[in-house]
CHARMM internal coordinates of N, CA and C (Angstrom, degrees):
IC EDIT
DIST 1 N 1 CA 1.4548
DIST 1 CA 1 C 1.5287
ANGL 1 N 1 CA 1 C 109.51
DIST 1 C 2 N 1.3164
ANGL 1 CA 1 C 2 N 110.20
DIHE 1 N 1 CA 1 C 2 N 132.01
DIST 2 N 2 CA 1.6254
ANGL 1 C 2 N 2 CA 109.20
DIHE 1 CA 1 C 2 N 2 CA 170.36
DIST 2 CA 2 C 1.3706
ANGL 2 N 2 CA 2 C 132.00
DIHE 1 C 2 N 2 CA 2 C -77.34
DIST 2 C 3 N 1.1129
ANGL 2 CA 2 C 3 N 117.50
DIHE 2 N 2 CA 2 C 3 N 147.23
DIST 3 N 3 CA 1.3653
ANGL 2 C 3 N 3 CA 108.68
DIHE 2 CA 2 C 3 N 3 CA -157.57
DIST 3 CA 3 C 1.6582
ANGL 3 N 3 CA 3 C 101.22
DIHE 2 C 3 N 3 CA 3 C -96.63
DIST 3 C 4 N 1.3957
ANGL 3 CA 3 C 4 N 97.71
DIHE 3 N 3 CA 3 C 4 N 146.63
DIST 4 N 4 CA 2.1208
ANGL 3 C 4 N 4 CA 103.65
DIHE 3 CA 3 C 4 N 4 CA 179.30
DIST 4 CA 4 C 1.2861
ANGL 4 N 4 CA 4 C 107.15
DIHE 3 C 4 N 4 CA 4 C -45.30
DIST 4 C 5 N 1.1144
ANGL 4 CA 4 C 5 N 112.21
DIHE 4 N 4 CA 4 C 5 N 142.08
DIST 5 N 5 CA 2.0585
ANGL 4 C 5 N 5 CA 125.76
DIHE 4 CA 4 C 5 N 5 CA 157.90
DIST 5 CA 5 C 1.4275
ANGL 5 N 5 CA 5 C 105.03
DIHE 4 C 5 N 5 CA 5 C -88.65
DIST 5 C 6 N 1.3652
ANGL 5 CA 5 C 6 N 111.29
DIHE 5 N 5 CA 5 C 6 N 97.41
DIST 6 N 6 CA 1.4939
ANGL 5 C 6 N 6 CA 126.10
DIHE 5 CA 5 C 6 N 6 CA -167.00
DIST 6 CA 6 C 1.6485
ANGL 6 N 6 CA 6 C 95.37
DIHE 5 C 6 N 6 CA 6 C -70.81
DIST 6 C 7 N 1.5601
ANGL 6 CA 6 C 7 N 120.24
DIHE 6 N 6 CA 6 C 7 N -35.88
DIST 7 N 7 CA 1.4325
ANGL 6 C 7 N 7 CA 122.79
DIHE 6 CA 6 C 7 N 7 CA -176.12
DIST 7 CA 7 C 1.6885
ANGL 7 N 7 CA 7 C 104.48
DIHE 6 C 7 N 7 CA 7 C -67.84
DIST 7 C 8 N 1.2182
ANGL 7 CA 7 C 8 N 124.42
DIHE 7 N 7 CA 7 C 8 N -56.02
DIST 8 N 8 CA 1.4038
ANGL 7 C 8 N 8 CA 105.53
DIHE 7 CA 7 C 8 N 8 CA 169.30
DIST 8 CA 8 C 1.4294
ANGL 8 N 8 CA 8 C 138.74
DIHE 7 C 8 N 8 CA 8 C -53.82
DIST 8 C 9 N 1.4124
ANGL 8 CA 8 C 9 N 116.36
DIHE 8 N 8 CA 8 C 9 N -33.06
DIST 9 N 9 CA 1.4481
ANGL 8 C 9 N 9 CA 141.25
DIHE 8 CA 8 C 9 N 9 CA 153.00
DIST 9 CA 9 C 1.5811
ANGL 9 N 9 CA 9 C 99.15
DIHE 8 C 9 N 9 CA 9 C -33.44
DIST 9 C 10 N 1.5735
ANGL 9 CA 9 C 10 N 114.34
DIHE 9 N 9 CA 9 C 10 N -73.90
DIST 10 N 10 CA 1.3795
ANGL 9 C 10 N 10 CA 125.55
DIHE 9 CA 9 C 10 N 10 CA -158.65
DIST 10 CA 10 C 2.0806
ANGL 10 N 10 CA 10 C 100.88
DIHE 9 C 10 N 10 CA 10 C -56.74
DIST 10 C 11 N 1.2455
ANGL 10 CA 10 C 11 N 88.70
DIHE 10 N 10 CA 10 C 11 N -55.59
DIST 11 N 11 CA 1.5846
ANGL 10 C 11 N 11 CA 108.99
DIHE 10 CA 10 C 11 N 11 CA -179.22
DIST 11 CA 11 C 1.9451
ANGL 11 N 11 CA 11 C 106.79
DIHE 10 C 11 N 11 CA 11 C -55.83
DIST 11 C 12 N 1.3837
ANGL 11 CA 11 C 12 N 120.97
DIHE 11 N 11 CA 11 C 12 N -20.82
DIST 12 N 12 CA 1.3519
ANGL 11 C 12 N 12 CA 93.25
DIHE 11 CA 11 C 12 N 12 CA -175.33
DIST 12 CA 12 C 1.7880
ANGL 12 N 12 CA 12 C 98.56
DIHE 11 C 12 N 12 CA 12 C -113.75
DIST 12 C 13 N 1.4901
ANGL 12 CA 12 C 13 N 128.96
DIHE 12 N 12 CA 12 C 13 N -21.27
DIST 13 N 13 CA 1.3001
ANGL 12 C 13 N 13 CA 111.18
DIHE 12 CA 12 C 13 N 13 CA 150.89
DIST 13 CA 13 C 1.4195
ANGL 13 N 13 CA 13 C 126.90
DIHE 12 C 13 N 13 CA 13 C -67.09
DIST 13 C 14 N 1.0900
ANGL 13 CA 13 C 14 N 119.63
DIHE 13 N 13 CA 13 C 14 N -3.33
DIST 14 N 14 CA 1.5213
ANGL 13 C 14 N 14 CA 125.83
DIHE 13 CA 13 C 14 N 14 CA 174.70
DIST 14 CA 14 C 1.4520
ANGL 14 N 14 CA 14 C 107.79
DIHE 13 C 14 N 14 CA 14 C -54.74
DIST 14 C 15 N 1.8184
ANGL 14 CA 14 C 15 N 93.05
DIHE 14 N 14 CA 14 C 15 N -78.86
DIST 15 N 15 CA 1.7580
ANGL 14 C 15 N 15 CA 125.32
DIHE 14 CA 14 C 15 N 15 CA 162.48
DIST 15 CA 15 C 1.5838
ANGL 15 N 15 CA 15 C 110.00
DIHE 14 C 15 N 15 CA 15 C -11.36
DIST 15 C 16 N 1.7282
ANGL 15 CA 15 C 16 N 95.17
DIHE 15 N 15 CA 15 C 16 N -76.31
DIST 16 N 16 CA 1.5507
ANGL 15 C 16 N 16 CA 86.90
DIHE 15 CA 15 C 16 N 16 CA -170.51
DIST 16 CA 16 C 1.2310
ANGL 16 N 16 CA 16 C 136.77
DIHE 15 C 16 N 16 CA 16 C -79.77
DIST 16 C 17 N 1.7869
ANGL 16 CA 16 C 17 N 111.82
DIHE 16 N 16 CA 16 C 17 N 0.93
DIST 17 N 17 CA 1.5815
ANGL 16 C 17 N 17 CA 111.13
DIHE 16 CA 16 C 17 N 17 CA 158.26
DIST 17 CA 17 C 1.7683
ANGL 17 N 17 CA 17 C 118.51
DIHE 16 C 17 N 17 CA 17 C -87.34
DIST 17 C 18 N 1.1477
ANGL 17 CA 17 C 18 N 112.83
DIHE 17 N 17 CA 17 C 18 N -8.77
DIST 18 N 18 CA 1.4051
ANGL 17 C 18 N 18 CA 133.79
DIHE 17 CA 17 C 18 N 18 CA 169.88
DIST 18 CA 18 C 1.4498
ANGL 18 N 18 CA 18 C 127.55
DIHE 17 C 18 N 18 CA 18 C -66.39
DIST 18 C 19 N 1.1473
ANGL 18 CA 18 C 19 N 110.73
DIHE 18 N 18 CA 18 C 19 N -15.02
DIST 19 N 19 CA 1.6256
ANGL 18 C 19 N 19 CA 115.66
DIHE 18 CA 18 C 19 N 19 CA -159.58
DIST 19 CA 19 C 1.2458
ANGL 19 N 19 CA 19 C 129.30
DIHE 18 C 19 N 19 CA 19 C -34.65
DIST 19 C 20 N 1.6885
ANGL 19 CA 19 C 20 N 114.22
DIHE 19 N 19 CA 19 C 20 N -28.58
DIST 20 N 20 CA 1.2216
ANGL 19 C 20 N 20 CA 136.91
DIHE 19 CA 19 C 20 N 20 CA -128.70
DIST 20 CA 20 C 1.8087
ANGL 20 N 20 CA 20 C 94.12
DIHE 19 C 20 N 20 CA 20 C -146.74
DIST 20 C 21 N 0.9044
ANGL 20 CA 20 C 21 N 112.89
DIHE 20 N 20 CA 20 C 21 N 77.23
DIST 21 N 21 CA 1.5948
ANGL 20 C 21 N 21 CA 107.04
DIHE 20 CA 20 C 21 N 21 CA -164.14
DIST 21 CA 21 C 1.5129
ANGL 21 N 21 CA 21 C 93.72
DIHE 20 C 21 N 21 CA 21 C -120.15
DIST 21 C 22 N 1.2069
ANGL 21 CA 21 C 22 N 127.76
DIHE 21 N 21 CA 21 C 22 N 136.06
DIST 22 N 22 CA 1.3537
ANGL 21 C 22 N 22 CA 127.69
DIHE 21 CA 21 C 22 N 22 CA 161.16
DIST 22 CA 22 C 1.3008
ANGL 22 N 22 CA 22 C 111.23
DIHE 21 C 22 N 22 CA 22 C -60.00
DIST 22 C 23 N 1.5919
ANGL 22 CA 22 C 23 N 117.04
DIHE 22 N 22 CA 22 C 23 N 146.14
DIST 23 N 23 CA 1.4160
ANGL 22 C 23 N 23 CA 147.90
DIHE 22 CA 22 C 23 N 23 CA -154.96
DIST 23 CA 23 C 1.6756
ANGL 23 N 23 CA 23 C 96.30
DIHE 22 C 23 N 23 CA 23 C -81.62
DIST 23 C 24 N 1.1776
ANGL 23 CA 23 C 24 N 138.49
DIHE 23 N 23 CA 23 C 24 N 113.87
DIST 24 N 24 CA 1.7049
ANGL 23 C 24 N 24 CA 118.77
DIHE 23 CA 23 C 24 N 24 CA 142.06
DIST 24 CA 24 C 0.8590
ANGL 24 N 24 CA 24 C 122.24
DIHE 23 C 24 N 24 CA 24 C -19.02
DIST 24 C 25 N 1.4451
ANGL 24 CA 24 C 25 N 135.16
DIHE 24 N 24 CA 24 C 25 N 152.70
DIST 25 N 25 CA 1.3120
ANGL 24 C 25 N 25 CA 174.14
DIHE 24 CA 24 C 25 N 25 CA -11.25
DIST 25 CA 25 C 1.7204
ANGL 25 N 25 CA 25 C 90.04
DIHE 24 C 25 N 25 CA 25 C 141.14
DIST 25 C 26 N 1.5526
ANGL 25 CA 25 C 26 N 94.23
DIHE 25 N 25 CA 25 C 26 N -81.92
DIST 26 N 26 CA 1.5656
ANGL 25 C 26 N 26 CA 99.05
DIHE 25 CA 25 C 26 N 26 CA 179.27
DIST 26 CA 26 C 1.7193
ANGL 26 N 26 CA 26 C 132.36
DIHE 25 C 26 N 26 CA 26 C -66.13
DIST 26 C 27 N 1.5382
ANGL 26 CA 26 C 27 N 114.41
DIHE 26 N 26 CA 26 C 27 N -19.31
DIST 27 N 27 CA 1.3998
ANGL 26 C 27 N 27 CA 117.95
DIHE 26 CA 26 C 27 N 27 CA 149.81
DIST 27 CA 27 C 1.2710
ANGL 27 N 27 CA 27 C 130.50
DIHE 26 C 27 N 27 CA 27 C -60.17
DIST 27 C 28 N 1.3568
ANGL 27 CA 27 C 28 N 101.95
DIHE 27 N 27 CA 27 C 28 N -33.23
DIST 28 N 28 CA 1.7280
ANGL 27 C 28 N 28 CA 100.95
DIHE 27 CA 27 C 28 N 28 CA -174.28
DIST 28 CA 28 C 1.3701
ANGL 28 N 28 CA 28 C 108.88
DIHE 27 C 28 N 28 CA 28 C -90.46
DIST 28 C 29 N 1.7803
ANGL 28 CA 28 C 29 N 126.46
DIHE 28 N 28 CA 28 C 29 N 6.29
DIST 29 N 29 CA 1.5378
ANGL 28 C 29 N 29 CA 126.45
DIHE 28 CA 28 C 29 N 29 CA -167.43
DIST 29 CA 29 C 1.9703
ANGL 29 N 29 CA 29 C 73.86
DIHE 28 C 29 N 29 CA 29 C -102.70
DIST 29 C 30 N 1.2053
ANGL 29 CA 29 C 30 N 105.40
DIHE 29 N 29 CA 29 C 30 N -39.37
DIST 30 N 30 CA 1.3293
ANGL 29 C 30 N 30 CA 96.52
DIHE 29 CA 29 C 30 N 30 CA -166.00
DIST 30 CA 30 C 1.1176
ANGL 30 N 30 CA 30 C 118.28
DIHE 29 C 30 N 30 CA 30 C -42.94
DIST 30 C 31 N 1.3850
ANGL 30 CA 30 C 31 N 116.69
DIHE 30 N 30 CA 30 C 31 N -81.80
DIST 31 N 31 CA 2.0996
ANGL 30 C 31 N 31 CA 146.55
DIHE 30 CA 30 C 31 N 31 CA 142.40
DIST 31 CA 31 C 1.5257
ANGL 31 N 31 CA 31 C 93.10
DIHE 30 C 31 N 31 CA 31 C 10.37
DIST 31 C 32 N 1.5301
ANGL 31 CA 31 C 32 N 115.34
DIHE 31 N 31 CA 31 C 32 N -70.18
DIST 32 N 32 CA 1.5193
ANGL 31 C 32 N 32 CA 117.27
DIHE 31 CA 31 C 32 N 32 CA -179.65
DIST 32 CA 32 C 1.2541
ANGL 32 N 32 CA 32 C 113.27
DIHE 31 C 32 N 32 CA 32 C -28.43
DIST 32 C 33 N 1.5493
ANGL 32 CA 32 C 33 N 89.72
DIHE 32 N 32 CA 32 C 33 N -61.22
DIST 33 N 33 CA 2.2647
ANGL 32 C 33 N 33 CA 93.86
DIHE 32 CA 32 C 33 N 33 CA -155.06
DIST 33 CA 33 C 1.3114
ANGL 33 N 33 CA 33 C 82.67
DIHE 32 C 33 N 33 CA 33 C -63.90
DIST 33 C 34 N 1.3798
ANGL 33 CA 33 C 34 N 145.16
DIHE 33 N 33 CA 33 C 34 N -53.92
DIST 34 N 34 CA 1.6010
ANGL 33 C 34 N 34 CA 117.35
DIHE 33 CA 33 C 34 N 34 CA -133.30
DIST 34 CA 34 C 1.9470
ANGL 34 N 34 CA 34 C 89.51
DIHE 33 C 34 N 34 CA 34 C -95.02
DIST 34 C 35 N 1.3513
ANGL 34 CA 34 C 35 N 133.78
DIHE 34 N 34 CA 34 C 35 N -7.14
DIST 35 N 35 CA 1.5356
ANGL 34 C 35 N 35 CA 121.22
DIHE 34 CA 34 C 35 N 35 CA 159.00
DIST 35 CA 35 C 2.0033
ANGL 35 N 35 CA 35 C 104.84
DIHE 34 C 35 N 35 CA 35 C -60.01
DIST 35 C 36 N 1.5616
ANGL 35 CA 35 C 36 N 90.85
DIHE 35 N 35 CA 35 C 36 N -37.05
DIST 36 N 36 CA 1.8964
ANGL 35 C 36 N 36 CA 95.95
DIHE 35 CA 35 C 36 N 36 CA -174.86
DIST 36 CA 36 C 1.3836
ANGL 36 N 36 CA 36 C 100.76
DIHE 35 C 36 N 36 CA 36 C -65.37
DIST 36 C 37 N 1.1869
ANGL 36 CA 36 C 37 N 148.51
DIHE 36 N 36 CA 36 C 37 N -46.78
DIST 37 N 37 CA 1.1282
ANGL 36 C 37 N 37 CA 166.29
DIHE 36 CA 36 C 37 N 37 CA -104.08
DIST 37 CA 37 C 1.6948
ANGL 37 N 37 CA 37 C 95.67
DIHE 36 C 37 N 37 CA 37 C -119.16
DIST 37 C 38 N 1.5143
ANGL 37 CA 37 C 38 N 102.92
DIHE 37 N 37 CA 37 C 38 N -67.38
DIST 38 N 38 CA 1.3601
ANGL 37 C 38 N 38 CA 112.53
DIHE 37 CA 37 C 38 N 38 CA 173.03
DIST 38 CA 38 C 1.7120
ANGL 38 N 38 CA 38 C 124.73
DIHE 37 C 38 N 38 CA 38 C -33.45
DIST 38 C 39 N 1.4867
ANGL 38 CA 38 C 39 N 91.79
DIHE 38 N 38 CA 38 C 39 N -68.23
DIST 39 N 39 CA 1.6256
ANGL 38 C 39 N 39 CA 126.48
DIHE 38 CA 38 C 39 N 39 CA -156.51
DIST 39 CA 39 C 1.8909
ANGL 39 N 39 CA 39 C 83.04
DIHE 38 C 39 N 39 CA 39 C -71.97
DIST 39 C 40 N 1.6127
ANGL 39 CA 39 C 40 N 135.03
DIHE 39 N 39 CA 39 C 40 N -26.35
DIST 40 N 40 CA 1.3577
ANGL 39 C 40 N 40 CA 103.69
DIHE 39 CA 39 C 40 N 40 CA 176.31
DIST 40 CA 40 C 1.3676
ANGL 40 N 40 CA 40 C 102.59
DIHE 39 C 40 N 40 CA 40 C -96.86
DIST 40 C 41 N 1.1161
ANGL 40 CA 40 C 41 N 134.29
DIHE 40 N 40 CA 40 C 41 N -32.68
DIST 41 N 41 CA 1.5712
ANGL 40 C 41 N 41 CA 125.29
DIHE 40 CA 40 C 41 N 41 CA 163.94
DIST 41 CA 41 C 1.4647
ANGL 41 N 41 CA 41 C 131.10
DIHE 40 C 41 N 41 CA 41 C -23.82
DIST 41 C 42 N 1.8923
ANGL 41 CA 41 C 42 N 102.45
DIHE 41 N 41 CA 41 C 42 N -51.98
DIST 42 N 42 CA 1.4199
ANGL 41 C 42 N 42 CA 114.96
DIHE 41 CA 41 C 42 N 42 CA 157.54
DIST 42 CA 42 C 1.7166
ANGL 42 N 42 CA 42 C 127.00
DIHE 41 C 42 N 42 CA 42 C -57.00
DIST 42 C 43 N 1.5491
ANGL 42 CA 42 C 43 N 98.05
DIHE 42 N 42 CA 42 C 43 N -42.26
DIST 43 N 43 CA 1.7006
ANGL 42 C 43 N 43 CA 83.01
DIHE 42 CA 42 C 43 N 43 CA 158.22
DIST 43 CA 43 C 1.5188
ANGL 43 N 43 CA 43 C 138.81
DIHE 42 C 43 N 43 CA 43 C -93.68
DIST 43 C 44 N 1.2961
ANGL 43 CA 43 C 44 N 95.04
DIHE 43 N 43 CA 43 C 44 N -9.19
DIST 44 N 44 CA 1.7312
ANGL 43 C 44 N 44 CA 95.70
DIHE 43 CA 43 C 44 N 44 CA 155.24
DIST 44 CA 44 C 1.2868
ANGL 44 N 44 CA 44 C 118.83
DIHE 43 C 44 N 44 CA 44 C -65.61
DIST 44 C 45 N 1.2313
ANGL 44 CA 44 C 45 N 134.56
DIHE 44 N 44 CA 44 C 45 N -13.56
DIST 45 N 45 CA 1.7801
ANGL 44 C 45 N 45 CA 128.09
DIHE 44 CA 44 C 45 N 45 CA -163.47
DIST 45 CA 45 C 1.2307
ANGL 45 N 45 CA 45 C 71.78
DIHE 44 C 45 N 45 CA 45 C -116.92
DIST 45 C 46 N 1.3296
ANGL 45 CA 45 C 46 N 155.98
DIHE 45 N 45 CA 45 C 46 N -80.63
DIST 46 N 46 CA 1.4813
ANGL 45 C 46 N 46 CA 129.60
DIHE 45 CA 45 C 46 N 46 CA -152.90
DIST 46 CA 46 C 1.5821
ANGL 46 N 46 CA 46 C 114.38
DIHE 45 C 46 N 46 CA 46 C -67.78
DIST 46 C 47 N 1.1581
ANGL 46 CA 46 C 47 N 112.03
DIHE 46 N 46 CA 46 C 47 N 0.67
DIST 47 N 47 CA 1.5246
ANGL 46 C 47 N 47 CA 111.14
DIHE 46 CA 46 C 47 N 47 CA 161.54
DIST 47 CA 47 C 1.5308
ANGL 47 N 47 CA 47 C 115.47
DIHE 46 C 47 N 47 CA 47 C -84.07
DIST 47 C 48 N 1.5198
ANGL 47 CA 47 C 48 N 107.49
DIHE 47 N 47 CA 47 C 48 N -33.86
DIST 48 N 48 CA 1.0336
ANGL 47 C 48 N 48 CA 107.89
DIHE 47 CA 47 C 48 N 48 CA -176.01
DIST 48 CA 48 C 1.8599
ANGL 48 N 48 CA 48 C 126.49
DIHE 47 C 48 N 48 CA 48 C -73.71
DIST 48 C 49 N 1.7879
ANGL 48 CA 48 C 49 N 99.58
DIHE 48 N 48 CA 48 C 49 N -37.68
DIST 49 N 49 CA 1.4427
ANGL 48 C 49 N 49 CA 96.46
DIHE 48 CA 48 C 49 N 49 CA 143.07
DIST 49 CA 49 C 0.8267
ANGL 49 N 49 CA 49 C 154.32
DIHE 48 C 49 N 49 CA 49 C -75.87
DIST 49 C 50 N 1.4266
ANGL 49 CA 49 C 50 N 129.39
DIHE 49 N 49 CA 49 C 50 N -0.93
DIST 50 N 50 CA 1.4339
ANGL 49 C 50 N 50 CA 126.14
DIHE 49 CA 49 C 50 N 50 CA 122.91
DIST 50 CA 50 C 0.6921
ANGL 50 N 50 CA 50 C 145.93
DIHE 49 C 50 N 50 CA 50 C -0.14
DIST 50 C 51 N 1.7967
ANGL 50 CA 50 C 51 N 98.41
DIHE 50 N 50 CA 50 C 51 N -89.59
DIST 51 N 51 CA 1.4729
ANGL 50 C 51 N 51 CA 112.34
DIHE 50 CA 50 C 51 N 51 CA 165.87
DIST 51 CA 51 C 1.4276
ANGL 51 N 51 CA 51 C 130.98
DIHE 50 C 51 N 51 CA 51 C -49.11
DIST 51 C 52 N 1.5233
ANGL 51 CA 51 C 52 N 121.20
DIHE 51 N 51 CA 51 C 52 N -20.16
DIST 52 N 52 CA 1.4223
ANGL 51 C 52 N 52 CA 121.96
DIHE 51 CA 51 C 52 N 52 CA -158.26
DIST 52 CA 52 C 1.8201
ANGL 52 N 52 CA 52 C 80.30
DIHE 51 C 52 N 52 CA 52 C -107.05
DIST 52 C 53 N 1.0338
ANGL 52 CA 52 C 53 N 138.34
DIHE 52 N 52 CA 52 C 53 N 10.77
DIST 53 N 53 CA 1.3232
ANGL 52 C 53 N 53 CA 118.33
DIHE 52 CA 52 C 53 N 53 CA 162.22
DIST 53 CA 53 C 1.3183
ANGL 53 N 53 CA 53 C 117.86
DIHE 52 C 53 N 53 CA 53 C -106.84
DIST 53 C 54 N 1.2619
ANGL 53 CA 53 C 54 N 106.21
DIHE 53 N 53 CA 53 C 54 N -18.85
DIST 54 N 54 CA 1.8449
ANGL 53 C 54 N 54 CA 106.07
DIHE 53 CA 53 C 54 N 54 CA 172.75
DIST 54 CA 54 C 1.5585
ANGL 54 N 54 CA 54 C 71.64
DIHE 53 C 54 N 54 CA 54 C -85.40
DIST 54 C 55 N 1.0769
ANGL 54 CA 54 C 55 N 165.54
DIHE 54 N 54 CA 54 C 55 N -76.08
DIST 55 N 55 CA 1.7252
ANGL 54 C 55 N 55 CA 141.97
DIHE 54 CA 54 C 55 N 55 CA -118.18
DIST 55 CA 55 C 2.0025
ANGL 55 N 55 CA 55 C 103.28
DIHE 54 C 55 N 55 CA 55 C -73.84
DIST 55 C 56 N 1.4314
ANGL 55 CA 55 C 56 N 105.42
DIHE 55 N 55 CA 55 C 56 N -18.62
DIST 56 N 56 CA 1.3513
ANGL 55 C 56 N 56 CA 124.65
DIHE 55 CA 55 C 56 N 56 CA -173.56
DIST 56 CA 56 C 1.5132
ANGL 56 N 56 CA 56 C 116.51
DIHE 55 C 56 N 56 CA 56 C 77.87
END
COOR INIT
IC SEED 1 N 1 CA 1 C
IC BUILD
């Protein structure tokens, strides 16, 4: 008979009281830049059509 993998045991009740874990420090700076990243992209292209409608 094989014996239990107490580490997988440990590892999957861990998991499912865990679900909900606050984010690092360095994920959530990440998330930031690319919302920052986004939101000026969007006003560069609506700047940019703009411009190309006064240019005609």
């Amino acid at each position: 008979m094989k014996a239990p993998n107490n580490h997988r045991e440990k590892l999957r009740r861990v998991s499912g009281k865990n679900n909900h874990r606050p984010r690092p420090d360095r994920q959530r700076s990440f998330t930031r830049d690319i919302e920052h990243v986004a939101a000026e992209t969007y006003l560069i292209t609506r700047l940019a059509f703009t411009l190309l409608q006064y240019l005609g």
